[in-house]
Structures are given as structure tokens and as C-alpha cells.
C-alpha positions as CSV (number, residue, x, y, z in Angstrom):
1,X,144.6,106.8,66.8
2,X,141.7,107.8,69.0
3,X,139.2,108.1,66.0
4,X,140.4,105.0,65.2
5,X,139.2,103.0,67.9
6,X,136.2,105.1,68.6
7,X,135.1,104.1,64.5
8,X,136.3,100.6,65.3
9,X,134.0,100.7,69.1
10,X,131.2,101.8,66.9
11,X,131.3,99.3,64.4
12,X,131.1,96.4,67.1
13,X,128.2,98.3,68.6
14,X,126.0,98.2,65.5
15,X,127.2,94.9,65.1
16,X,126.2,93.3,68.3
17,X,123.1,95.7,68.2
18,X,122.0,94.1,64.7
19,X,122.9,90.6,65.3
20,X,120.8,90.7,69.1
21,X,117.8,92.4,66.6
22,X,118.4,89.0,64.8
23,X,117.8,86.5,67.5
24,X,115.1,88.3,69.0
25,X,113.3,88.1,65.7
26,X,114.5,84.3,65.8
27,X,113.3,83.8,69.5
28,X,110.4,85.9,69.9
29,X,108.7,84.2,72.6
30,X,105.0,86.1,72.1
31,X,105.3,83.6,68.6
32,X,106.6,80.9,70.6
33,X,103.7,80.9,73.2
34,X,101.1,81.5,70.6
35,X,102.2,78.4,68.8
36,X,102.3,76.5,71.9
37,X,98.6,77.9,72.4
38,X,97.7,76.5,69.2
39,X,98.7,73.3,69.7
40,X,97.0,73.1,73.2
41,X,93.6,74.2,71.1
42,X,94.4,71.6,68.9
43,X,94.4,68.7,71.3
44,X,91.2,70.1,73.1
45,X,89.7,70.0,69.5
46,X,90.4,66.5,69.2
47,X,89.2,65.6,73.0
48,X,86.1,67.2,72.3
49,X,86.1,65.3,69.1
50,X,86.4,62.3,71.0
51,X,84.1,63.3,73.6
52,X,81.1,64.0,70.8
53,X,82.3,60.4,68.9
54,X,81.6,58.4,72.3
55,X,78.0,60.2,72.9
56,X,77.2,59.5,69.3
57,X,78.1,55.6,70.2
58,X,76.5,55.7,73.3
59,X,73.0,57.4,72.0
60,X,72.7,54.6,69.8
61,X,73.1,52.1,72.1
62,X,70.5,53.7,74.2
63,X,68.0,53.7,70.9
64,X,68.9,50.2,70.5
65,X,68.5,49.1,73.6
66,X,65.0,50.8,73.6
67,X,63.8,49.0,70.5
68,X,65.6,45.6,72.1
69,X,63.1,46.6,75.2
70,X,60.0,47.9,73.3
71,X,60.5,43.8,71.6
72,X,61.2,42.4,75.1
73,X,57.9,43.4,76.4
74,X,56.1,42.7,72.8
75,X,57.4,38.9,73.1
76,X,56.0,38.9,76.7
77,X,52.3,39.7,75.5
78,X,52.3,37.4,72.7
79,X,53.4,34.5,75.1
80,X,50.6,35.4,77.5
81,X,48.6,35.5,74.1
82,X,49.5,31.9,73.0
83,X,48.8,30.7,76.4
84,X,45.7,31.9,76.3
85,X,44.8,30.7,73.1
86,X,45.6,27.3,74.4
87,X,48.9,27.7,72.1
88,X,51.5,26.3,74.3
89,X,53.9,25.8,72.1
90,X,53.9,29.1,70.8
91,X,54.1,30.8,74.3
92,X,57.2,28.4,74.8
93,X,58.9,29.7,71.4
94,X,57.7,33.3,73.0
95,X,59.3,33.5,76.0
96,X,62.4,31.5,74.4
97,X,63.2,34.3,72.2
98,X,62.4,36.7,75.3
99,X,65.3,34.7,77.1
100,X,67.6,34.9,74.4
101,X,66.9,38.9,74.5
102,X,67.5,39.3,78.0
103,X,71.1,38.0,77.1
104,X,71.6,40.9,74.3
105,X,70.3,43.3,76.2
106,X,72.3,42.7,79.3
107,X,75.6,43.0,77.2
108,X,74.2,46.0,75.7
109,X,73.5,47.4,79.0
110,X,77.4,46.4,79.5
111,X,78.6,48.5,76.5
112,X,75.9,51.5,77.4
113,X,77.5,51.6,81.1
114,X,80.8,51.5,79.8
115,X,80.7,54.2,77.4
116,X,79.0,56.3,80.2
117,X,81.8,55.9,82.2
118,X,84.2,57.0,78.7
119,X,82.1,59.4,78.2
120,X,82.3,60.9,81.7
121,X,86.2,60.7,82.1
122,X,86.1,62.6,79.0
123,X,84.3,65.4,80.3
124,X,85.8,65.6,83.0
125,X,89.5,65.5,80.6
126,X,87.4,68.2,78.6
127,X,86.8,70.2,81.7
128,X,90.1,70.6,82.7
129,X,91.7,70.9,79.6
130,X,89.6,73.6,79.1
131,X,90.5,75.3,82.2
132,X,94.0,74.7,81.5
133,X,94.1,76.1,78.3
134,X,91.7,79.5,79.3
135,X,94.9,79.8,81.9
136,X,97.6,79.5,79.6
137,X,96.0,82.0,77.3
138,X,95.9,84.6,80.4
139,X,99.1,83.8,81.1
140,X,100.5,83.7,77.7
141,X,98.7,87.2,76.7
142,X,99.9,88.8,79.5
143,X,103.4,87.8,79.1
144,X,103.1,88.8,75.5
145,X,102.0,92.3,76.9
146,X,105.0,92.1,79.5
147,X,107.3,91.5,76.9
148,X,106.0,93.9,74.5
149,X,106.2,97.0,77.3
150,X,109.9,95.7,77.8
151,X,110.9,95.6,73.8
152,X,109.1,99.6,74.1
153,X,111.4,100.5,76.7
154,X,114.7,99.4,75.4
155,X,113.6,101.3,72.1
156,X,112.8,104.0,74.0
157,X,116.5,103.7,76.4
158,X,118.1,103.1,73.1
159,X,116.5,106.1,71.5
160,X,117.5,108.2,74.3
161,X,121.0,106.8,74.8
162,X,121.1,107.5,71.1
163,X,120.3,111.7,71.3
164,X,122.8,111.5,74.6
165,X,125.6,110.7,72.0
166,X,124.3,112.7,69.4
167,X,124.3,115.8,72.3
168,X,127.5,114.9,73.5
169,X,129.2,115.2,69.5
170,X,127.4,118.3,69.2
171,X,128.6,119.5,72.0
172,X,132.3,118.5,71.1
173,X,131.7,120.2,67.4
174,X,130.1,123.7,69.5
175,X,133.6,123.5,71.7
176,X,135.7,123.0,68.1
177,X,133.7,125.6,66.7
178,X,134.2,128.4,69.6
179,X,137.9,127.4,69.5
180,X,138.2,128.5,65.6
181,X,136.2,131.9,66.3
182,X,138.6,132.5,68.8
183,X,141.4,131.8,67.0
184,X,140.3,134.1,64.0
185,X,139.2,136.8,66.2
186,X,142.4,136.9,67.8
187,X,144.5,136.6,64.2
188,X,141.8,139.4,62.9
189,X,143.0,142.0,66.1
190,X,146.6,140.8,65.3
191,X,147.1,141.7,61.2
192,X,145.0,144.7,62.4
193,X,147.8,146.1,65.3
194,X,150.6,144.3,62.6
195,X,149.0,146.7,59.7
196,X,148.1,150.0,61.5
197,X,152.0,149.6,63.0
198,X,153.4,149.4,59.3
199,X,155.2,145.7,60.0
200,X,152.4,144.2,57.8
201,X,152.1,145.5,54.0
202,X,148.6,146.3,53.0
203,X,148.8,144.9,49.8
204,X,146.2,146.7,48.3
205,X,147.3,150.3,49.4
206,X,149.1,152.4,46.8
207,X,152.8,152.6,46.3
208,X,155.2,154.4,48.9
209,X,151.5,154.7,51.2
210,X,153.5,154.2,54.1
211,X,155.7,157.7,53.6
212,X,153.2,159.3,52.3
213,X,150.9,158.7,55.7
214,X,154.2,159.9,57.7
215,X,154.5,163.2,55.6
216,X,151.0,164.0,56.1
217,X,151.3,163.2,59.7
218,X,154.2,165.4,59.8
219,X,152.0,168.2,57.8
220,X,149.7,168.0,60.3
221,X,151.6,168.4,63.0
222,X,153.1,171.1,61.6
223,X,149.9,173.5,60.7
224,X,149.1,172.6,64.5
225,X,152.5,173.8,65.8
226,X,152.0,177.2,63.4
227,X,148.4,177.8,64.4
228,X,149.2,177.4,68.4
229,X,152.6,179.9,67.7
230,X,150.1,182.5,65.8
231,X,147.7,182.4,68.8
232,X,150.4,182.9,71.6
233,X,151.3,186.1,69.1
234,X,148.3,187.3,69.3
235,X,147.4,187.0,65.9
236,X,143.6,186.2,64.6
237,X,142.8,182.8,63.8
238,X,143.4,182.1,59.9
239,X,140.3,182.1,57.3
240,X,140.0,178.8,57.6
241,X,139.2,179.0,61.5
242,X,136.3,181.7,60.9
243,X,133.0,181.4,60.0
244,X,132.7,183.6,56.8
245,X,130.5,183.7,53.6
246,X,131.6,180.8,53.0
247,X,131.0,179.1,56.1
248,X,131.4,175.5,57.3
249,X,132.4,174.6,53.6
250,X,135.4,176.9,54.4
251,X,137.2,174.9,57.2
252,X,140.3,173.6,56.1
253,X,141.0,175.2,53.5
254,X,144.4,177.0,53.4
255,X,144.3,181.0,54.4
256,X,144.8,183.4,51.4
């Protein structure tokens, strides 16, 4: 039952871990403020746009007005001309034109002034959307880097949370592990004692082993009891107790 919920407490861990994975890709704010960014350089673009359309306009006022000038004097000369001539008439026609010049070039000077003032609002709009937009890209780059250093650390906390777990099962498996050596070591020492005791049968001894261990142990015991009687008689040790011709190849063997 235990497993059971620990697989099941799993499961909703990846889960939650992949679906957060999923809105952070969907609300990545460094993609956010970089299109917010571009949009700001956008409408500086078109301000500056604007900016160069109204100096264009204004220049050519100014050119205008200059030839509109250059003429105003030129009519001015030829009336002084005429008059001197003794051509009244012209001079009149002259300085006629000449008035209905100044009248042009008073509403030029009109539109010129007023497009000096466009023009200088719009600089000054330029000017500060400029410094708005060098702000927002400080500000926006070094949330981006903020942001970024955080995303690196939760990796990293995740990562080591991760090897924590991964310690902590290996550690559980090392405990299982010991616990099984044990176990075996302990039923190893017990068939041993069970075997050497007779109350296990060594299946792969021979037939009747058992009695035939027990009569030799008896055997042995025996030729002890005989040797030790032989000695308190003060007999010699047997053949098999000397070092002869035959020496060490000669112990154990029974006494002619």
C-alpha cells in the first residue's frame, strides 16, 4: 500500500513539474519584454519618421521663401528702375506685384514658424522617447539576466533535490541489501552446525556416511586408549610412532 501511494505521489510530481515547464515556456517574460521593446522601437521609428517628414516640409518652405525673397527685392529694383526711366506705370505694376508678395510670404512665414514649432515638439517627443526606451532596455535586459540566474538555480535545487532522493533510495537498497547478507550468513552458520551435528543430511555424502564417521571415530578413539595403555606398561611406542627407514612416510601405518 505504501508503494502505492509513493508511485501515485510521484506521478503528480512529474506532472505538476511538466505542466509548470509548460506555462513557463507559455509566459516567459524575457520574450514578453523583448516584444514589448520591439514595439517601443517601433513607435520611436515612426516619431523619427515623423520628425525627418516635418524638416523635409519645413526646408522647403525655407527654399521657397528664399526664392519668394530673392523676387521681392528683384521687383523692388525694377520699380526704382521704371521710375527712373520716367516709366511710372511700370514702377506702379512693380511695386504692385511686390505688395501682393509680401502677402505670400507673410503666410509662408506663418507655415515656416509653425512647422518650427512641430518640428521642435517633435524633438523634444524624440528626445524623451529615446531616453525612455534606452531605460526600458536596461531595465528589461537586466531583468532578463535576473530571471535567467533564477530559472539556473531552480535547475540547479531541482538537480540537487533530485541526487538527495536518488541518495536516500540507495541508501534504502544498501540497508535491504545488508539485511539479505545477514540473513544468508546466518542460514550459511546454521545448515553448517545443522550438518556437522548429523540433523541435516548431506545429500551428496555417500550411503550410511553418518555410521561410518561414528565407527571411525570410535577406531580412533580406540588406537588412542591402546597406545596410552602400552605406554603406562612400559612398552616402546609402536613402528608407526618411530622414525625408521621409512620415516615420516611411515606414521600411521599399523605396527607389524
Amino acid at each position: 500500500m505504501s508503494n502505492a501511494n509513493s508511485n501515485t505521489s510521484r506521478v503528480k510530481t512529474i506532472f505538476r513539474s511538466k505542466t509548470s515547464k509548460a506555462l513557463d515556456r507559455m509566459e516567459d517574460p524575457r520574450e514578453t519584454l523583448d516584444d514589448s521593446y520591439d514595439q517601443q522601437v517601433k513607435l520611436l521609428q515612426q516619431v523619427r519618421i515623423a520628425v525627418a517628414d516635418v524638416a523635409t516640409a519645413k526646408k522647403r518652405i525655407e527654399l521657397q521663401g528664399e526664392e519668394m525673397g530673392a523676387r521681392y527685392q528683384r521687383l523692388g529694383s525694377q520699380a526704382s528702375e521704371a521710375l527712373a526711366q520716367g516709366r511710372e506705370d511700370l514702377a506702379r505694376a512693380a511695386l504692385e506685384r511686390r505688395a501682393m508678395l509680401e502677402g505670400q510670404v507673410a503666410q509662408l512665414q506663418n507655415q515656416y514658424s509653425s512647422l518650427e514649432r512641430q518640428t521642435a515638439q517633435l524633438q523634444e517627443r524624440e528626445r524623451r522617447l529615446t531616453d525612455q526606451v534606452a531605460a526600458f532596455r536596461i531595465e528589461k535586459e537586466t531583468i532578463k539576466a535576473t530571471y535567467t540566474a533564477s530559472e539556473a538555480q531552480v535547475r540547479a535545487n531541482e538537480a540537487v533535490s533530485g541526487i538527495s532522493n536518488s541518495i536516500t533510495d540507495v541508501g534504502s537498497s544498501l540497508d535491504r541489501a545488508r539485511d539479505r547478507v545477514a540473513q544468508m550468513q546466518a542460514r550459511a552458520a546454521a545448515t553448517d552446525e545443522l550438518l556437522a551435528s548429523g540433523a541435516l543430511t548431506d545429500l551428496a555424502a555417500a550411503p550410511d556416511a553418518d555410521i561410518e564417521r561414528q565407527l571411525a571415530a570410535v577406531s580412533a578413539q580406540a588406537e588412542i586408549e591402546r597406545q596410552l595403555q602400552a605406554l603406562k606398561g612400559g612398552a616402546a611406542p609402536s613402528s608407526s610412532d618411530r622414525s625408521g627407514s621409512g620415516g615420516w612416510m611411515g606414521i600411521g601405518s599399523s605396527s607389524s
